[in-house]
C-alpha positions, -999 to +999 in steps of 0.1 A: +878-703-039+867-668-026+854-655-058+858-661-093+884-635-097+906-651-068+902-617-049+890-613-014+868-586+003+891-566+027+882-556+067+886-519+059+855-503+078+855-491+114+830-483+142+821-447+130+813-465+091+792-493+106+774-466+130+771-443+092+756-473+076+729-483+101+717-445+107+723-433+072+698-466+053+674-467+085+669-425+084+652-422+050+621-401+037+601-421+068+606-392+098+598-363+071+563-377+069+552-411+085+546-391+117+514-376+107+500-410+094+507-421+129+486-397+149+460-403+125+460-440+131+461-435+173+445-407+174+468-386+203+498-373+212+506-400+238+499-427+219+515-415+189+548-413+209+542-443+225+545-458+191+575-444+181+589-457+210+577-494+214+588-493+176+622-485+186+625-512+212+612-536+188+639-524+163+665-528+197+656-564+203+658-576+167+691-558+163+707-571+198+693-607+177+718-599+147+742-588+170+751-616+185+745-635+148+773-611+132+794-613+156+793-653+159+795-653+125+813-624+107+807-633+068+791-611+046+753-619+033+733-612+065+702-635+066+715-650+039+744-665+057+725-670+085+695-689+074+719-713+052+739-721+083+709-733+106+679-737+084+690-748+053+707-738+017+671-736+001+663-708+024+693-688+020+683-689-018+648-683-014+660-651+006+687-638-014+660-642-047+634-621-030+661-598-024+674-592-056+643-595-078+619-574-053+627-562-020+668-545-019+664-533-056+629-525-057+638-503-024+666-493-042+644-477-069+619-461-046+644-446-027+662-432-058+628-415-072+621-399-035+654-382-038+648-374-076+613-363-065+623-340-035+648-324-058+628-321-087+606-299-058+633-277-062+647-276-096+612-279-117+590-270-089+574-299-085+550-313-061+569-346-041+537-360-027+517-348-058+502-375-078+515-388-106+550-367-096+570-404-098+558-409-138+577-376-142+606-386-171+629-363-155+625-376-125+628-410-135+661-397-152+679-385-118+666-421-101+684-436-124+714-416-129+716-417-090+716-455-089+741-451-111+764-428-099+767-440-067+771-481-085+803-465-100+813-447-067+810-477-046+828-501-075+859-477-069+862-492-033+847-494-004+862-470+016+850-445-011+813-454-002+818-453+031+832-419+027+802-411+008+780-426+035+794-412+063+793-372+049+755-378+040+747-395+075+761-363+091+742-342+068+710-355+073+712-357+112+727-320+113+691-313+090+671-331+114+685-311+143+677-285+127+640-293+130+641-306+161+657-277+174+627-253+153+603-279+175+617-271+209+613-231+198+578-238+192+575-259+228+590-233+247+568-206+230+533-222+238+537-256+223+538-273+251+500-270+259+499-301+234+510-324+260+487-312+289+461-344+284+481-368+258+459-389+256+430-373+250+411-388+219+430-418+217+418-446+195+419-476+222+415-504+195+446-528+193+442-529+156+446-493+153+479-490+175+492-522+149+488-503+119+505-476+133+533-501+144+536-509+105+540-474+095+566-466+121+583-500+117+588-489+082+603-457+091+632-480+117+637-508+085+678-511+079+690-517+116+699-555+104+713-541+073+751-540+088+755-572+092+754-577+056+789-566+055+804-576+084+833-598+064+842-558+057+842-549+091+873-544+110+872-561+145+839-575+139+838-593+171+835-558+190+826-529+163+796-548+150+774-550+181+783-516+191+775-504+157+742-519+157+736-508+189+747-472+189+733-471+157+696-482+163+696-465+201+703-430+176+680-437+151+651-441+184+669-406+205+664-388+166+629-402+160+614-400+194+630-360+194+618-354+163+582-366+170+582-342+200+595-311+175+562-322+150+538-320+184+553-294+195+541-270+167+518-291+152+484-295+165+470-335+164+447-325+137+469-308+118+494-338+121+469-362+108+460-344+080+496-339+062+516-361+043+547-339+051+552-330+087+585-318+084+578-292+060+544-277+076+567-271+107+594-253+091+566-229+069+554-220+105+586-219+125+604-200+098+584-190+071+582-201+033+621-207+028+610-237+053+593-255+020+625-255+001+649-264+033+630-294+040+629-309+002+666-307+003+666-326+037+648-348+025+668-350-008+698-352+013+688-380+031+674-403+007+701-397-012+726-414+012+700-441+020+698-453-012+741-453-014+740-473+018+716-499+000+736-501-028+764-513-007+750-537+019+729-551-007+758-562-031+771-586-003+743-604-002+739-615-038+784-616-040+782-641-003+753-663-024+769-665-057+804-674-037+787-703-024+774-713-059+738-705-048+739-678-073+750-674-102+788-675-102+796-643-122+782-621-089+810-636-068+836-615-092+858-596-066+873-565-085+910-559-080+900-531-059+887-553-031+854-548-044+816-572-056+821-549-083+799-577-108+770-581-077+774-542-076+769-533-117+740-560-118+723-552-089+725-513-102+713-523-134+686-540-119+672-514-097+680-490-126+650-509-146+625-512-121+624-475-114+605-473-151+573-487-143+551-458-126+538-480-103+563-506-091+565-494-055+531-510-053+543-545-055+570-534-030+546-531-005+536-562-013+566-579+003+564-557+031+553-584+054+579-607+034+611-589+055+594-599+090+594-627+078+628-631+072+638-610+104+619-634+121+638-666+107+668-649+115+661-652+150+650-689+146+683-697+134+701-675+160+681-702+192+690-730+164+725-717+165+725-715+203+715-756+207+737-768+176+770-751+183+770-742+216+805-739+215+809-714+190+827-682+199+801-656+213+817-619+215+787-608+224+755-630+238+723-612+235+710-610+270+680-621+288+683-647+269+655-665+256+634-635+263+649-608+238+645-631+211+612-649+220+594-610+227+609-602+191+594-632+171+561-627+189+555-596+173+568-604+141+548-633+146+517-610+147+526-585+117+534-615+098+499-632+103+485-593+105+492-585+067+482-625+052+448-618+071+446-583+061+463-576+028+454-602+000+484-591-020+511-607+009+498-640-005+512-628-038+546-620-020+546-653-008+537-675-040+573-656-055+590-672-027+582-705-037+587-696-072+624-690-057+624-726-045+615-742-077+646-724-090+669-734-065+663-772-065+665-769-102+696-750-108+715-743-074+709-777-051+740-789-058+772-757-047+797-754-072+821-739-051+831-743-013+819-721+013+844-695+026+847-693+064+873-663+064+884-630+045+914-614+044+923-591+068 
């Protein structure tokens, strides 16, 4: 049984929508103003850039990794799918509960109150960054009426959320052209003394050049987040790993550009001490319209991030609750081709953690929690490799072991990084096992057989 409707998710997405999906939830609020954190934390130009790049190819590697995962295995639910195929149904479970509870809805939430906060900047005059700005009712109000908005878009078919996804993606990368291109003005016109000696005053402690790795790993999380629909996908075997690859090498080009544009006009100094880069370049490019381009970037942005999360994160809980390792009314298929029960309850969901002030706190809490799972991911993949080495490979991530063993080393060390560093990961971890406790109480036993195929 596919679902409990008897409906079954149809292959109507094509390259361009997989490519929308990866660039459009990867390029959130990070590039606007992570980049200033960074160049505090290294303390240069050089090395600030060399972050943002390292990042990138550490993005690359784990998304060649779920590549060749998708592609083996083209069913919707992501790690989900993945980590119940080669490690075991308890960690599929554990996964798809941290999901739902925390991590996809919780960054559904923050997501949805950056956009309401950015456009609150411009409709109440607000302050984004300003404290307490989150707590704002009226913000929380557009969070929530965004969340919701966009559930009932996406329940009226997938193709309209891709639609959706796809005019916001080009939106947002046509605003941050725009600032890279008021950067290279600024290069061209005496900005380029920046880069004479790039590394000058460069903080040479490893630990220093790992926290800036967290901040700009944040900024490149959603490259794996494709594969969580990949049952949707049309010609899985070939769109998905170009997808994933076109889509993460343009998320690196646009960051690495971008980065350049900030240095360009910005002085080090001036980069460490703002919270948002993107606007203190377009107040001195172009003046004070600048502060009310940007918000609506920014707005822009988040806004299609948060519709992209909506979708992928659906397929997760629908593929679980299929497999009766959820419960069963999430794997309701509407007759529009659609997880339209997974997509209402997740929306809800999100909807009510966006009420407490401070719930993006406990997010971060779990921040160490998605390397984790990342990391697994790739576990499975060489456990998938040994076990079925017959399996149909359209695409073989390649050198192999070494892509795969380079990635797990350093989400080896960001894993071990935040339980040595931040108390609260311990938390993160405890809910886990709280998850398993669940699942050998209520979901040990599947009530429904697992689905190797969709409809085309």
């Amino acid at each position: 049984m596919a679902s409990t409707s008897g409906g079954v998710l149809r292959r109507s997405l094509g390259l361009i929508d997989g490519a929308a999906l990866i660039v459009g939830i990867t390029i959130g609020s990070g590039i606007f103003a992570s980049p200033g954190r960074v160049v505090e934390q290294v303390g240069s130009v050089g090395m600030a850039l060399a972050v943002w790049v390292v990042g990138g190819l550490l993005s690359l590697a784990g998304a060649l990794c779920y590549a060749e995962l998708g592609a083996a295995l083209p069913v919707a639910g992501g790690e989900y799918a993945y980590l119940s195929r080669t490690l075991g149904r308890p960690l599929g479970f554990m996964f798809t509960w941290t999901q739902f509870f925390v991590m996809k809805t919780g960054s559904q939430a923050i997501i949805s109150i950056v956009f309401a906060s950015y456009l609150g900047s411009v409709l109440f005059g607000l302050d984004p960054r300003g404290a307490g700005v989150d707590g704002d009712w009226r913000i929380k109000a557009i969070a929530v009426a965004t969340i919701l908005l966009l559930t009932a878009v996406n329940c009226l078919g997938v193709r309209q959320g891709a639609v959706v996804q796809v005019v916001f993606t080009a939106l947002k990368l046509l605003a941050l052209a725009g600032i890279i291109a008021m950067g290279f003005a600024a290069f061209f016109q005496g900005g380029s003394s920046h880069f004479v000696d790039p590394f000058a005053g460069s903080i040479a402690a490893p630990s220093a050049f790992g926290l800036a790795m967290i901040t700009c790993l944040w900024a490149y999380d959603g490259w794996n987040n494709l594969n969580y629909v990949s049952e949707e996908l049309r010609e899985p075997e070939r769109n998905l790993p170009r997808a994933i690859v076109f889509g993460t090498l343009g998320v690196m080009a646009v960051y690495v550009l971008a980065n350049v544009a900030y240095l360009s006009a910005l002085t080090p100094a001036q980069m460490a001490g703002s919270r948002a880069v993107a606007t203190n370049l377009a107040v001195q490019v172009i003046g004070p319209i600048g502060g009310v381009l940007v918000p609506i970037a920014v707005a822009i942005s988040t806004f299609g991030s948060t519709n992209g999360s909506l979708i992928t994160g659906a397929r997760v809980f629908y593929a679980a609750a299929r497999d009766g390792q959820f419960p069963r009314f999430f794997g309701y298929v509407s007759p529009r081709a659609v997880p339209a029960a997974a997509l209402v309850a997740q929306g809800a969901w999100a909807s009510m953690l966006v009420l407490p002030g401070d719930f993006g706190t406990l997010v971060d809490y779990f921040g160490f929690a998605a390397w984790l799972f990342y990391a697994l991911a790739v576990v499975g993949l060489m456990i998938l490799r040994a076990q079925a080495p017959d399996l149909p490979r359209p695409y073989k991530v390649r050198p192999y072991p070494l892509v795969p063993l380079v990635f797990l080393a350093a989400s080896g060390f960001l894993i071990v990084n935040s339980l040595l560093t931040t108390p609260q990961s311990w938390f993160a971890l405890g809910f886990m096992g709280l998850g398993l406790g669940v699942y050998f109480l209520f979901f040990r036993v599947p009530r429904v057989a697992v689905p190797t195929t969709s409809q085309p």
